[in-house]
C-alpha positions in Angstrom: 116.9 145.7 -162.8 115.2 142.9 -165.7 112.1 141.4 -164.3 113.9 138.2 -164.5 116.5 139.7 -162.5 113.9 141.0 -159.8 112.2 137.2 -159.6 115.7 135.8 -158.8 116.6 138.0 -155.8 113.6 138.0 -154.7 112.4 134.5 -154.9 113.5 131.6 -152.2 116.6 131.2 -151.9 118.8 127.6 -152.8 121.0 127.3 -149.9 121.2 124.5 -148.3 118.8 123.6 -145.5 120.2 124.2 -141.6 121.1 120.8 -139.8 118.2 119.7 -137.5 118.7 120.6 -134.1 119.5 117.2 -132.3 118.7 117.6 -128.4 121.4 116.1 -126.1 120.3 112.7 -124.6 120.7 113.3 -120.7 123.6 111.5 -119.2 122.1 108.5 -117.3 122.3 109.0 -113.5 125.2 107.3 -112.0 124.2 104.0 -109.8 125.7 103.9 -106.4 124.7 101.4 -103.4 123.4 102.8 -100.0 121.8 101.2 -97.6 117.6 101.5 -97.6 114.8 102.8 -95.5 112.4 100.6 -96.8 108.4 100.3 -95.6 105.8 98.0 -95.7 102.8 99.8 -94.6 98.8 99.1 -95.5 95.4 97.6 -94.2 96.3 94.1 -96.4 98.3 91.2 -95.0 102.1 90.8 -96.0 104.0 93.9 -94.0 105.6 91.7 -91.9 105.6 88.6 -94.0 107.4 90.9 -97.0 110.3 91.8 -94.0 110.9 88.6 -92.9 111.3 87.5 -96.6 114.0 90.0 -96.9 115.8 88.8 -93.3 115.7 84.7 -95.2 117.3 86.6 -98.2 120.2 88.5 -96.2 120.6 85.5 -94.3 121.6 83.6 -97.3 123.8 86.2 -98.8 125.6 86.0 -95.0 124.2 89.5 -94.2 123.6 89.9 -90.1 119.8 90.8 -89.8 118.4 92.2 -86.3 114.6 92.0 -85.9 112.8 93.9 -83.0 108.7 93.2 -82.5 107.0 95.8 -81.6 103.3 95.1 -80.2 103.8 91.5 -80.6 103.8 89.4 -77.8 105.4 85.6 -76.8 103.0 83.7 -79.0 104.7 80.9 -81.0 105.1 81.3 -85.0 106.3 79.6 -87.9 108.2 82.5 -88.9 110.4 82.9 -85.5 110.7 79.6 -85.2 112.6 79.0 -88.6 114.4 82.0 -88.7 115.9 80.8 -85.2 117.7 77.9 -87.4 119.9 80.8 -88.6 121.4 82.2 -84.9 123.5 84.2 -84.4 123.3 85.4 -88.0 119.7 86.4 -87.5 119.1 87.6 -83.9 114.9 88.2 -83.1 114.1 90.4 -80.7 110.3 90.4 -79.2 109.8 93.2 -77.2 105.9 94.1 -77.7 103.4 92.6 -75.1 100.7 91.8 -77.2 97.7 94.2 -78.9 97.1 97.3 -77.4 93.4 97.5 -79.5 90.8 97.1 -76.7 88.9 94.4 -77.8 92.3 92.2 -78.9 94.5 93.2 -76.0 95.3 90.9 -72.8 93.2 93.6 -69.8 95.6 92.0 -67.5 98.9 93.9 -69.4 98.5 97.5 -68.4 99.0 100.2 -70.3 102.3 101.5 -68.3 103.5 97.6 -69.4 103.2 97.9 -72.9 105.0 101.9 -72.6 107.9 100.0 -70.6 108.3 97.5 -73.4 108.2 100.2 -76.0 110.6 102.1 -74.2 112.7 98.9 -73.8 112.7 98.2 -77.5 113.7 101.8 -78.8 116.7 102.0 -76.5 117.7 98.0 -78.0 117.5 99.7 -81.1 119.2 103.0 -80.3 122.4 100.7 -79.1 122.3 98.3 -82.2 121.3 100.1 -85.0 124.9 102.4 -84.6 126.8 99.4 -83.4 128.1 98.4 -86.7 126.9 94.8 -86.1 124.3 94.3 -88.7 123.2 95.1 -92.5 119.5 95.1 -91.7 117.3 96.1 -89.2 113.8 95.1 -89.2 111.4 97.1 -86.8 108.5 95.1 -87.0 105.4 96.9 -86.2 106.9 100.1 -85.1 104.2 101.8 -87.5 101.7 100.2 -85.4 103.6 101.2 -81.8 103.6 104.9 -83.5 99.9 104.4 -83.6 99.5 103.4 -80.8 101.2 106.1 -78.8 103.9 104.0 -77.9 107.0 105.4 -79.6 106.6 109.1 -81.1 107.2 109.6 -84.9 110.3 112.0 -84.5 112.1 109.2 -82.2 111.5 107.1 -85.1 112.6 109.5 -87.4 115.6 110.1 -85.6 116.6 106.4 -85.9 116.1 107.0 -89.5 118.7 110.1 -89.8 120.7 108.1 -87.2 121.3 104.8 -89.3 124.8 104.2 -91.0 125.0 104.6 -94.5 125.0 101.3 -95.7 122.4 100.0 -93.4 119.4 98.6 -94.8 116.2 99.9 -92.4 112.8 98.5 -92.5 109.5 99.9 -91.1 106.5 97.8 -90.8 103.0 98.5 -90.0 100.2 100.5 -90.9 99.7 103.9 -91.6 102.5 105.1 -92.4 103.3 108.8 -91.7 104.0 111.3 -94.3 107.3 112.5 -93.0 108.2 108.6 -93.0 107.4 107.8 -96.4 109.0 110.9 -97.5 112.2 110.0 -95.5 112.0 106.6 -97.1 113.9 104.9 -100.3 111.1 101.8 -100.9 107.8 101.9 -100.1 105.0 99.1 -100.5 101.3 99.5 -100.1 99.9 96.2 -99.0 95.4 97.1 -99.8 93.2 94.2 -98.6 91.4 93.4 -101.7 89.7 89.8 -99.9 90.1 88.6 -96.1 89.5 84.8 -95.6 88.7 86.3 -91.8 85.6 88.0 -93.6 84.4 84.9 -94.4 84.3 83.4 -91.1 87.7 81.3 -92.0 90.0 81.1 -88.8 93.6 82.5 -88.9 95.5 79.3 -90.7 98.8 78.0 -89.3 101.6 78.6 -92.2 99.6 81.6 -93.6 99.1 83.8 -90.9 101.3 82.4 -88.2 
């Protein structure tokens, strides 16, 4: 073998260069509608305020909304009062008797009265949320009742695995618990950045009731 020879089998080669490898783009995951488990949970104002906004909105696309109040008692607000313009489309239900916190609650409501209510309000909800009657049901301030010792998380969670598919679920209140957000398909944190309460200002009519 020549020296030249021995340089030119030896000596890179002049094929041509292997086609880049071009990774598959992942197909796109295919959009379907189901109805939501949605919470609003959080020390910040706005849990209840964000539900409601969501009853006006299914109210105006002629979706049937039930709302049950938890913990909340008979006192007027501007919220119930206007979504009662929209009966029987939007159906409020308030089965709380006021805050159970000690130095918020009415001493003359005992504590066996507020369990009655609770009780009351899951068994409402146990009949309507399988009735087929409604696209959303809002449990206001079930979180809270949870918290309160008033409704125990697995009932809760068994409304959650009990819901028809295409019903829309919301979940207000704070404190969320883990196997509830878990469980869940939306969840919003409301944090309390600023409080006008903190600086002596009075709870304002239109803002917080």
């Amino acid at each position: 073998m020549t020296k030249d020879t021995e340089q030119i089998t030896s000596g890179d080669s002049h094929e041509a260069p292997a086609a880049p490898v071009t990774k598959s783009r992942p197909k796109p995951k295919e959009m379907r509608r189901k109805g939501l488990v949605a919470i609003f949970t959080g020390n910040g104002k706005g849990k209840s305020t964000a539900s409601f906004g969501i009853a006006l909105r299914s109210a105006g696309n002629r979706m049937p909304v039930l709302i049950v109040q938890f913990i909340k008692g008979e006192w007027k607000t501007g919220e119930v009062e206007a979504l009662a313009q929209f009966a029987p489309l939007v159906r409020i239900e308030r089965m709380g008797r006021g805050f159970t916190i000690d130095h918020l609650r009415n001493p003359r409501i005992t504590d066996n009265e507020h369990q009655l209510a609770a009780d009351a309000a899951i068994t409402l909800v146990r009949e309507q949320i399988v009735s087929g009657a409604w696209a959303v049901v809002i449990l206001d301030e079930i979180l809270g009742a949870i918290k309160a010792g008033l409704v125990s998380l697995e009932t809760v969670i068994g409304l959650v695995e009990a819901k028809p598919e295409m019903l829309h679920l919301i979940l207000t209140g704070r404190d969320a618990p883990d196997a509830l957000i878990e469980r869940a398909d939306l969840v919003t944190e409301m944090r309390e950045i600023k409080h006008p309460f903190r600086a002596g200002i009075m709870a304002q009519r239109g803002i917080e009731f």
